[in-house]
C-alpha positions in Angstrom: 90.1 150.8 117.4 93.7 151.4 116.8 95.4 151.4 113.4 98.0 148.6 115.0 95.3 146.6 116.2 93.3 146.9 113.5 96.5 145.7 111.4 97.4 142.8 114.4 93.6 141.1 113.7 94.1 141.3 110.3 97.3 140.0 110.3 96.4 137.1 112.7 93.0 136.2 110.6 95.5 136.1 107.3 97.9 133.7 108.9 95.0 131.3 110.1 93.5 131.0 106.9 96.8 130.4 105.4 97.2 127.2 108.0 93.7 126.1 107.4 94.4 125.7 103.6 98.0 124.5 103.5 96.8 121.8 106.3 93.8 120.4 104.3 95.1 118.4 100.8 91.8 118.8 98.1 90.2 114.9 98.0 91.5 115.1 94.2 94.9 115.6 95.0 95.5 112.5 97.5 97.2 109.9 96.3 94.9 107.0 96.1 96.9 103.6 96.8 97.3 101.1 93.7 98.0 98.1 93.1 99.4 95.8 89.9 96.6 93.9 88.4 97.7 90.9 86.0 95.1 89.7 83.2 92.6 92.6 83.2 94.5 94.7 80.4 92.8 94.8 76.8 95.6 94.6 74.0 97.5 97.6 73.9 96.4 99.2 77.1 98.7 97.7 79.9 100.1 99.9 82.5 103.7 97.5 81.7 105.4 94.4 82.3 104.0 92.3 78.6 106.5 89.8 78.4 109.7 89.5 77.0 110.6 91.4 73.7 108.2 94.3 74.9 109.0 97.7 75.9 106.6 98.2 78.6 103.3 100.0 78.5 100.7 99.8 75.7 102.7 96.6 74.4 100.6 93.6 75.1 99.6 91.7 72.0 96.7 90.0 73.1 93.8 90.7 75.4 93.7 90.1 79.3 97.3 88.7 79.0 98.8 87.1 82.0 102.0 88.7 82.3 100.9 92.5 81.6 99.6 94.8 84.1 97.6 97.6 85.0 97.1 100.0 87.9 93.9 99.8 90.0 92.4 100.7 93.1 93.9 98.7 96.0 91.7 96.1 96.7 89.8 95.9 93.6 92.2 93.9 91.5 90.9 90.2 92.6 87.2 91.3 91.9 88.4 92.7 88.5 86.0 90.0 86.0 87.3 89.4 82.5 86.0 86.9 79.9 89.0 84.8 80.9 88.7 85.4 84.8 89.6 87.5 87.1 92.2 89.5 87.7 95.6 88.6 90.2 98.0 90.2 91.8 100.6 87.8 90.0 101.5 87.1 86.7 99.0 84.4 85.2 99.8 81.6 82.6 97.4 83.1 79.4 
């Protein structure tokens, strides 16, 4: 074979392999969708949203508390079980 074609192949087998991994994201590196999940936090560990007089996240007071939030799977939140319930995609009265 020719030095050009030799090159040409070369150059064409680079460029595929180049597609092939731009075009296929790593499993870890999708973004999962999420979802707020009221009442499932222990105190301290909410994603945000604890009430008024709080910052935001790791400011709940008490555990499972209705009006802070964390992030969860899509879906899951509703089947989230707590000593006080499940989980909602609302703010609860606790």
């Amino acid at each position: 074979m020719k030095t050009v074609t030799i090159a040409r192949i070369a150059g064409l087998a680079t460029t595929a392999a180049l597609a092939a991994s731009v075009a296929t994201t790593p499993v870890a590196a999708q973004k999962v969708p999420m979802e707020k999940c009221y009442g499932i936090a222990k105190a301290g560990q909410n994603d945000c949203s604890a009430g008024a007089g709080t910052s935001c996240a790791g400011t709940s007071t008490r555990d499972y508390q209705g009006n802070a939030w964390k992030l969860v799977k899509q879906g899951t939140c509703e089947k989230t079980a707590t000593p006080k319930g499940n989980g909602s995609l609302k703010a609860l009265n606790r």
